[in-house]
N, C-alpha and C positions, 0 to 999 in steps of 0.2 A: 504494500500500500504506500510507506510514503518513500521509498525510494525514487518514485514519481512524483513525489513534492517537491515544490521549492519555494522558498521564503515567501510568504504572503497568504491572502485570506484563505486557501484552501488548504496551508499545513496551522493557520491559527486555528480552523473551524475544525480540521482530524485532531487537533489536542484538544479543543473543549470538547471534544466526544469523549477524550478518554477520559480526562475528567468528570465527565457526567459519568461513567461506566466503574468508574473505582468507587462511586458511591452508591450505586446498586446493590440489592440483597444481592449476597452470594448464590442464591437460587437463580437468578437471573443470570448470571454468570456461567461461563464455559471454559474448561480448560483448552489453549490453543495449541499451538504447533511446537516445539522448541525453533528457537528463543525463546517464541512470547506465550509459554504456557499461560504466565498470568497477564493473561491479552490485555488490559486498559492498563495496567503498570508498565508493563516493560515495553508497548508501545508507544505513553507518553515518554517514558525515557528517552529510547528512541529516536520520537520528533521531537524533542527537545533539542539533542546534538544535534538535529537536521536545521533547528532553526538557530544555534550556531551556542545554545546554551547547556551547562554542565555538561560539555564535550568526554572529557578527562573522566568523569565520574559514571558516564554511559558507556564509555570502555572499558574499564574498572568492572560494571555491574556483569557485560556480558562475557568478558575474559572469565569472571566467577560462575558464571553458570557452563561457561562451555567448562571448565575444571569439573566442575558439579557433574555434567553428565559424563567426562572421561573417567571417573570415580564410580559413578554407576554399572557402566560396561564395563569397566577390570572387576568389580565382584561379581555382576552377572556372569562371565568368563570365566573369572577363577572360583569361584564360590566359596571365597572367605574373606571375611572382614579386611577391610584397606586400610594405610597409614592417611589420615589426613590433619590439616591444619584444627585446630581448637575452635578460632576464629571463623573459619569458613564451616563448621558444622553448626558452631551455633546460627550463624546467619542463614543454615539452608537445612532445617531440621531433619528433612528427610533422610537424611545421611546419619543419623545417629545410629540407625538399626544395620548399617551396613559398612563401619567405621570404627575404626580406633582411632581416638585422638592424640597428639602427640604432642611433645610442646614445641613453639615456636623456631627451637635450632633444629627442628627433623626435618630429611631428605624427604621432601614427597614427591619423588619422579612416577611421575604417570604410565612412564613405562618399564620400571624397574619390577 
């Protein structure tokens, strides 16, 4: 969707969508595609960097989720618990049941 955007009233009017959409019951809501499972969050994020703002910290978000799902597939693969950061389990819960946390100076190579 907005990679076909560009600066002006049609990426302002797709972030007031997402905004209206983060504040929907969760009933209303759908899980989406990865990246943007949680479609109104991580697509405002998204068109945010697209309209030139919190660039840095939308790189940031999706660098952690693509970690998130390379952490998913090495236990689906190997089927036992994976080393990962403290920090990024807490931030992405779902990792708790499929993770050992470790502290801040541990090796988490995704392909080790």
């Amino acid at each position: 969707m907005g990679i076909f955007l560009s600066q002006g009233e049609e990426l302002r009017l797709a972030r007031e969508l997402c905004d209206y959409g983060k504040r929907l019951s969760p009933r209303f809501q759908s899980p989406g595609e990865p990246p943007f499972e949680n479609q109104y969050q991580d697509y405002a994020i998204y068109l945010a960097a697209l309209d030139g703002e919190a660039v840095e910290q939308a790189i940031d978000h999706f660098q952690a989720k693509a970690a998130v799902n390379a952490l998913e597939l090495k236990h689906l693969l190997g089927g036992k618990k994976v080393p990962a950061p403290e920090t990024l389990v807490k931030h992405y819960p779902e990792l708790r049941e499929i993770s050992e946390t470790e502290d801040v100076g541990g090796n988490y190579s995704l392909l080790a």
